[in-house]
C-alpha positions as CSV (number, residue, x, y, z in Angstrom):
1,X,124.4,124.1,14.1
2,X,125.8,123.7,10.9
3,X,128.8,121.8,9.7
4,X,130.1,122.5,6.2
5,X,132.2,119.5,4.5
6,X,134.2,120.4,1.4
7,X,134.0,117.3,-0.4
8,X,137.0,114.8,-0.9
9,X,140.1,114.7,-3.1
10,X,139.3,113.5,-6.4
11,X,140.8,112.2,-9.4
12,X,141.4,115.3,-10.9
13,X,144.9,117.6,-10.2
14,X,144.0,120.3,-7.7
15,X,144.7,123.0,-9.2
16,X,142.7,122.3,-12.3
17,X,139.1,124.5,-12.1
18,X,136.2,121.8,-11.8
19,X,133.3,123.9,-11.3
20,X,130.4,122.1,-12.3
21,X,132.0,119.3,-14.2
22,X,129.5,116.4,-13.1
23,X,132.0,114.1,-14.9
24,X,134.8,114.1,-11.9
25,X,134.7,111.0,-9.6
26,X,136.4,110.6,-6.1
27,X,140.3,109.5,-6.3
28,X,140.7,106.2,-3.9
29,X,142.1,108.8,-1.5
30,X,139.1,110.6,-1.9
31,X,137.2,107.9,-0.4
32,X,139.4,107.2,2.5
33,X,139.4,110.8,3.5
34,X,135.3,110.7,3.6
35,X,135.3,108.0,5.5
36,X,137.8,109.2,7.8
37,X,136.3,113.0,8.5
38,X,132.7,111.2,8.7
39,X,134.1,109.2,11.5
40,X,135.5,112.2,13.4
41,X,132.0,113.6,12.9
42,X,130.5,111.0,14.7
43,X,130.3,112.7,18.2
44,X,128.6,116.0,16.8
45,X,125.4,113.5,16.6
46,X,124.4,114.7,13.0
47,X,120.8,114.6,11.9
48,X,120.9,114.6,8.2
49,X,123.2,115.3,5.2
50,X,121.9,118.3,2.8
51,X,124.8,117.7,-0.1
52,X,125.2,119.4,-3.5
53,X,124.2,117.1,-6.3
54,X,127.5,117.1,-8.3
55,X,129.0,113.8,-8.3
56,X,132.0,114.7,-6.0
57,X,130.3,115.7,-3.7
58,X,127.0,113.1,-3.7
59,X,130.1,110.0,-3.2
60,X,131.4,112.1,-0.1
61,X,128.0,112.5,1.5
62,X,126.9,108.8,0.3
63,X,130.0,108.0,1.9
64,X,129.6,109.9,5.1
65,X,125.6,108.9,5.2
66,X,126.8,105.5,5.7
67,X,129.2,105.6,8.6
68,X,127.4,108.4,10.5
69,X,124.1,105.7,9.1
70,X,121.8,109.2,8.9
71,X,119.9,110.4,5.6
72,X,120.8,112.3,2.6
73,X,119.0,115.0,0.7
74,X,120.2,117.1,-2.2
75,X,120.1,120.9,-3.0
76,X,121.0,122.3,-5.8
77,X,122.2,126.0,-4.0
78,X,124.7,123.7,-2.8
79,X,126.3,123.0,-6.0
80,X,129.7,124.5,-7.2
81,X,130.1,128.5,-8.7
82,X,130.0,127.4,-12.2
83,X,132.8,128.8,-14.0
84,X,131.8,128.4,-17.6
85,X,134.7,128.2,-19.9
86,X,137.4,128.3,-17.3
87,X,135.9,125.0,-16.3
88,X,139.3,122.7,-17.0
89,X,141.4,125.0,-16.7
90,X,144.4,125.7,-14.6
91,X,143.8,128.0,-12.3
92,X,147.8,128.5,-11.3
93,X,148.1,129.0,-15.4
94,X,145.1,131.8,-15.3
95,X,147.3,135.2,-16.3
96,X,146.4,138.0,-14.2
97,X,144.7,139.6,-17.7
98,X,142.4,136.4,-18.0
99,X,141.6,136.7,-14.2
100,X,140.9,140.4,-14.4
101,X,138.5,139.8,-17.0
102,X,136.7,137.1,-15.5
103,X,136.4,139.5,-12.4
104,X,135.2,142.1,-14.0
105,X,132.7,139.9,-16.7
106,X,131.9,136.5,-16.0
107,X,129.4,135.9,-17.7
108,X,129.9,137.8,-20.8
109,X,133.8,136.9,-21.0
110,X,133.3,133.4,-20.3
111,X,130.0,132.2,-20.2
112,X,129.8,132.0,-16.4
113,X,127.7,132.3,-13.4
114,X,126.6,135.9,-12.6
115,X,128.4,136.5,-8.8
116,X,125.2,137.8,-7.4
117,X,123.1,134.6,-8.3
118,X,125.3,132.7,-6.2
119,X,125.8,134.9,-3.9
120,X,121.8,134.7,-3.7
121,X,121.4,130.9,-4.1
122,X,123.9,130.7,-1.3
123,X,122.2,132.7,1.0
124,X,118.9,131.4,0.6
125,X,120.2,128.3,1.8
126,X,122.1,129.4,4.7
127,X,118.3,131.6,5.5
128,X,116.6,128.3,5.0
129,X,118.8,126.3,7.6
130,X,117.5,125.4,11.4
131,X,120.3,126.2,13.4
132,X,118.7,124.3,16.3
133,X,119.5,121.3,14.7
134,X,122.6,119.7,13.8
135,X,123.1,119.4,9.8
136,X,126.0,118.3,7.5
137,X,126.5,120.2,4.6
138,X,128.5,119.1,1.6
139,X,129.7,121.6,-0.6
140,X,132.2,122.9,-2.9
141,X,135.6,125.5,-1.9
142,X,133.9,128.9,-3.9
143,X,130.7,128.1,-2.4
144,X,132.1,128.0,1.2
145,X,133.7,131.2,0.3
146,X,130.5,132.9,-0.5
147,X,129.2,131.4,2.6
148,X,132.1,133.2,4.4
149,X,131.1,136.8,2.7
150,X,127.3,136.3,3.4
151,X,128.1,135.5,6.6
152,X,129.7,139.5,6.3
153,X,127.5,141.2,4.2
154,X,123.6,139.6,3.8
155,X,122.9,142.1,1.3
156,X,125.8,143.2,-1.0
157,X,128.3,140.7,-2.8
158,X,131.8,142.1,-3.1
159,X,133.9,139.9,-5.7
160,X,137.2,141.7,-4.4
161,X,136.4,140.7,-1.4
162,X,135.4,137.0,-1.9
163,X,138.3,136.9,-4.2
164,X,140.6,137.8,-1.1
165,X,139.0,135.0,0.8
166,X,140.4,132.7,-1.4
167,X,143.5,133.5,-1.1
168,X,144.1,134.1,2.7
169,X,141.8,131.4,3.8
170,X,142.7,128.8,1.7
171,X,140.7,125.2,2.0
172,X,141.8,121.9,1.5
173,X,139.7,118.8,0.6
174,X,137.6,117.5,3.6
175,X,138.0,120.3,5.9
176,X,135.3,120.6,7.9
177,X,133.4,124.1,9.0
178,X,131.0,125.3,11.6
179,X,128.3,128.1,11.2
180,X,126.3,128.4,14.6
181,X,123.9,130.5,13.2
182,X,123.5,133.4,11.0
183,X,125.4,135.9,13.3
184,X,128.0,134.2,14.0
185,X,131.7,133.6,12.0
186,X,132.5,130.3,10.0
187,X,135.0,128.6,11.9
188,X,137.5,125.5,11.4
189,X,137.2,122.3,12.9
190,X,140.9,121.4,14.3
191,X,141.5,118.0,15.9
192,X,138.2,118.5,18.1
193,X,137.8,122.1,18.8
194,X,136.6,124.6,16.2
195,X,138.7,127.4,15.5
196,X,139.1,131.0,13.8
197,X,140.2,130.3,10.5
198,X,144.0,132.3,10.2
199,X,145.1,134.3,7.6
200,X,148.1,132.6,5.6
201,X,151.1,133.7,6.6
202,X,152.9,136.8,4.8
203,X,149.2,137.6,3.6
């Protein structure tokens, strides 16, 4: 089993686009929250911690690694979408003229990561995972939802698609996410029970 922690609140606004911004530091909230999901997490008897290696997300697994007192290593596939330009931006701001663009373009409009490579990277982690153990991943909101559309489709990335995600689904800080193996749906963790994730309402 896998368990998927988006990392904590940090000290930047939310809405701002962090991407890979390896500058951005956990908020004193932030490190409150870790400590608090990693103590719900206690009774799922977690082996290890696989975390991406951008700073937000190493304090939350450093963080978590110490209550749940279980290792830590580091993958890179983990690590956020990296928006390129956008990076610092707002994304509420974005105009739907700058969004289209980056939809259509990424890289060439904004200097960004190419969809498919992380549509790739993602699923070559998810392929390299042993479901028969019991792993906490700590990741990032755009990776999550391209975890969500693998999960869907192994062998085509749809941006419209992931894009949509995003929008219905949305995540906050320090949810926490189950993938029982490759075949299965991503599903929420509420109070103790994991759940279907529900569309937002009027969506």
């Amino acid at each position: 089993m896998l368990l998927l922690l988006r990392h904590s609140y940090t000290t930047k606004k939310p809405d701002i686009i962090q991407g890979t911004d390896n500058t951005i530091e956990l908020s004193d909230f932030g490190r409150v929250q870790a400590v608090n999901v990693a103590v719900r997490l206690k009774p799922f008897n977690l082996e290890y911690i696989v975390s991406s290696d951008i700073t937000r997300a190493q304090r939350s697994a450093e963080i978590a690694a110490d209550v749940l007192n279980i290792p830590i290593k580091y993958d890179c596939r983990l690590n956020e979408y990296n928006y390129g330009t956008l990076t610092g931006h707002s994304a509420k701001e974005l105009s739907p003229t700058t969004l289209q663009k980056f939809l259509v373009n990424p890289v060439d409009n904004f200097d960004a990561e190419p969809f498919e490579s992380a549509f790739v990277r993602v699923g070559n982690f998810l392929e390299s995972i042993d479901y028969d153990r019991n792993i906490l991943a700590v990741t990032h909101s755009t990776i999550l939802y391209l975890m969500m559309c693998y999960l869907e489709n192994k062998t085509e990335f749809n941006v419209g698609s992931c894009w949509e995600k995003r929008r219905i689904y949305p995540t906050q800080n320090c949810d926490v996410f189950r993938i029982r193996d490759l075949e299965s749906d991503m599903r929420i963790l509420k109070n103790k029970y994991f759940c279907k994730m529900k569309r937002q309402r009027g969506l």
